[in-house]
N, C-alpha and C positions, 0 to 999 in steps of 0.2 A: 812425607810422614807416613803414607799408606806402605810404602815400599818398608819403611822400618819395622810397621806394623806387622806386618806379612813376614819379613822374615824372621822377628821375634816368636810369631808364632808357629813359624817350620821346626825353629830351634829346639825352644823350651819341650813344643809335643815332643820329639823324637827323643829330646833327650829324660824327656818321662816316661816313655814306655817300658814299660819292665824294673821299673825304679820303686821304691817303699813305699811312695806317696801314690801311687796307686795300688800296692796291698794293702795299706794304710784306708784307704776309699773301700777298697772292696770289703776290707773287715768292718768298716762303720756303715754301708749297707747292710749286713746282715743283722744289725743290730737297731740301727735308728731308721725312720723313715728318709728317702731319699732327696725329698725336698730340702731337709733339715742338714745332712750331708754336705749335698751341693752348694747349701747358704755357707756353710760353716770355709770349707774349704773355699769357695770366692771370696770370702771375706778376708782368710791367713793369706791368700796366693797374693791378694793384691795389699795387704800391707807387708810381707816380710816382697814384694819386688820393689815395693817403694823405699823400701830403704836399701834393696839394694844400688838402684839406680843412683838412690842419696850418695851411697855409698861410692860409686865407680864416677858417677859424672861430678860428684861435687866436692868429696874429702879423699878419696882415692885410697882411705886407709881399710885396716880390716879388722875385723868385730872377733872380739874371742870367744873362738868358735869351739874352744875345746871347750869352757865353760857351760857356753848353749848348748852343746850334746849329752855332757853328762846331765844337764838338766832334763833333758828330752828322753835321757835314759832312764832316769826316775823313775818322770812321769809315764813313759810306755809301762815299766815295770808295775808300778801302781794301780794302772788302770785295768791289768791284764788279771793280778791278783783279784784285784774288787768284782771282774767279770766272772771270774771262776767262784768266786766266794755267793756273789749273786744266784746262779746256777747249779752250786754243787753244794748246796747246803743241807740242813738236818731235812729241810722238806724237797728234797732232789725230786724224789719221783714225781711232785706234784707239776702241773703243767703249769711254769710260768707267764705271768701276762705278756701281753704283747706289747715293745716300747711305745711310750707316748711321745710325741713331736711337742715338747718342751722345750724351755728356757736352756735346760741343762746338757742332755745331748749339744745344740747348737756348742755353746762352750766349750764341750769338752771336746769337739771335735775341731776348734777354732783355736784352742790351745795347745791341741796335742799335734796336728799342722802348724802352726807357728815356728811351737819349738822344733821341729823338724825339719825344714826348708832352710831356718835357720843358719846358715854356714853348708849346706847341702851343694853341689856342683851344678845343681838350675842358678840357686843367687850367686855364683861368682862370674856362670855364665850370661847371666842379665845385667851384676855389673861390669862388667868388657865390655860390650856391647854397649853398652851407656855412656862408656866413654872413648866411642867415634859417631856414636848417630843419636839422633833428638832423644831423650830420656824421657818425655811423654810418652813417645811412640813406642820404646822399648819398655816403658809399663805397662800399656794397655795389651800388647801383644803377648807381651810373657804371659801375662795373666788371666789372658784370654787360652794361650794354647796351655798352659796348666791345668787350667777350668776343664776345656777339650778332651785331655788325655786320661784327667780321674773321673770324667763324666761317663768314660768306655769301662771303666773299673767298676764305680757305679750301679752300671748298666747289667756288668758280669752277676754283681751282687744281689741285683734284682732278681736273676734269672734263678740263680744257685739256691737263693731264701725260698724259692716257689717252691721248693724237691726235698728238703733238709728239714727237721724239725725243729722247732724251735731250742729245746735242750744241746740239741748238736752242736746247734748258731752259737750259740752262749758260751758255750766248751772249747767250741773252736777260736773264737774268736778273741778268748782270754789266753788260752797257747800260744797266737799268733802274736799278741801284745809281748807276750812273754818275749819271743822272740823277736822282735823289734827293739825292744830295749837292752838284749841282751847282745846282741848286734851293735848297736848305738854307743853300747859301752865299750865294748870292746874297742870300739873304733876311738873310742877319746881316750881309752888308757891306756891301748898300746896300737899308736899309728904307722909303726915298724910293721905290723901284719898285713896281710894283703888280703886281697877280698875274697878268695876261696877262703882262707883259714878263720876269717872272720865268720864267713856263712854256715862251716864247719863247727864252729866252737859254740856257735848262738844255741844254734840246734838242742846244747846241751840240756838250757832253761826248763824251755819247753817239754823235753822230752822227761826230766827230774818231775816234772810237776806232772806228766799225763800218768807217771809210774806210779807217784803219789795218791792221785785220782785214784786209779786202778786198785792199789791197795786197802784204801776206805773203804771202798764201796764193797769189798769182797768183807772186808771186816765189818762191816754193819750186816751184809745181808747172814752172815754166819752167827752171827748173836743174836742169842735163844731171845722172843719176844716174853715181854710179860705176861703171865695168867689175869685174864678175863676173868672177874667178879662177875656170878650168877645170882640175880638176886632178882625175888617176886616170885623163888619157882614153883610155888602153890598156886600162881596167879597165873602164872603161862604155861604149866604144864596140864597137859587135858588127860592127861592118866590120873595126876593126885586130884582134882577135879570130882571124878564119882565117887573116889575112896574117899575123899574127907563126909561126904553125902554122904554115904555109909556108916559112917561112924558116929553119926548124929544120934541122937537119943529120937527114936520116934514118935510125934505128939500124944496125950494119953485121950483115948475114945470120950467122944460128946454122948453125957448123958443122956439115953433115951425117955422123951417125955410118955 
């Protein structure tokens, strides 16, 4: 079982490195605290490998996976919206708070991983592999070298959030949703493309919305503000001050006794 263990997790790392699920890791450090990250994603690695292991050592069949992508593609699109809407709102310039390690991060980063691993080339490669060696062992290893390879992403995430400001984080990281789902989509509605054209076409999203960005922001800072109401200026003005003193009627002389 050790030896399945180990090579599940040679597998799964290598075949994550440079894969979405860790852009996917590096975008939810910039955004949520990294405890919260790492729960979320151990949490999706090891139910969507447990089903595929279910999947490869015990029914042998396959899950419809165009279904789970366009679902995946939604949700990326959704949440990339919400983060730019968050960040790029009537109060832009002000400096937003910093995320709190809540309930809801965990979630959303537990479901937006799910759907994503979902039909993804880690679970078809964890189920094959479950069906010639113990599917215990190829749970805990996949799961383990998943964990491993978006823990390095992570890590990137930590380093990059130290240097970037928070606005950027925010902007950045709803583009990159963008493009993740627009990627996602592409790939469940037309699976005749290949992965350049896919990587090509995504780009689109993203780049439509950073234009977008760009255009508001030039159209708000060029519209004339409103006039400022001056009001108390006999009260705050230290010139009409003496002249109103002036113009007072002078008290009339105390009869001398």
């Amino acid at each position: 079982m050790i030896t399945t263990v180990l090579l599940s997790i040679g597998i799964v790392f290598l075949a994550e490195l440079g894969d979405k699920s860790q852009l996917m890791a590096l975008t939810f450090a910039l955004r949520y605290r990294w405890w919260v990250v790492l729960g979320g994603i151990a949490t999706a690695s090891a139910a969507v490998h447990l089903i595929s292991v279910g999947v490869g050592h015990f029914l042998g069949a396959a899950l419809p996976t165009r279904t789970i992508a366009l679902i995946a593609a939604l949700t990326f699109l959704a949440v990339g919206l919400w983060t730019l809407r968050e960040h790029f709102g009537p109060d832009d310039d002000a400096a937003p708070k910093p995320p709190k390690a809540g309930g809801a991060p965990f979630f959303v980063v537990l479901s937006a991983f799910l759907l994503a691993e979902l039909g993804d080339r880690t679970m078809f490669a964890t189920a094959a592999l479950a069906t010639d060696y113990d599917w215990v062992g190829v749970w805990l290893g996949s799961t383990i070298g998943m964990v491993a390879a978006d823990a390095l992403a992570i890590a990137v995430g930590i380093l990059v959030g130290k240097h970037l400001p928070e606005h950027a984080i925010g902007i950045g990281s709803g583009l990159l949703f963008l493009y993740f789902g627009a990627a996602t989509l592409l790939g469940a509605a037309a699976p005749a493309l290949g992965g350049a054209a896919v990587a090509g076409l995504a780009t689109v999203a993203p780049a439509l919305a950073g234009a977008a960005l760009l255009l508001t922001r030039r159209a708000r800072r060029r519209a004339p503000e409103p006039p400022r109401t001056v009001g108390h200026l006999a009260a705050t003005d230290p010139a009409a001050v003496p002249a109103a003193r002036a113009d007072r009627p002078s008290p009339p002389p105390r009869s001398e006794r």
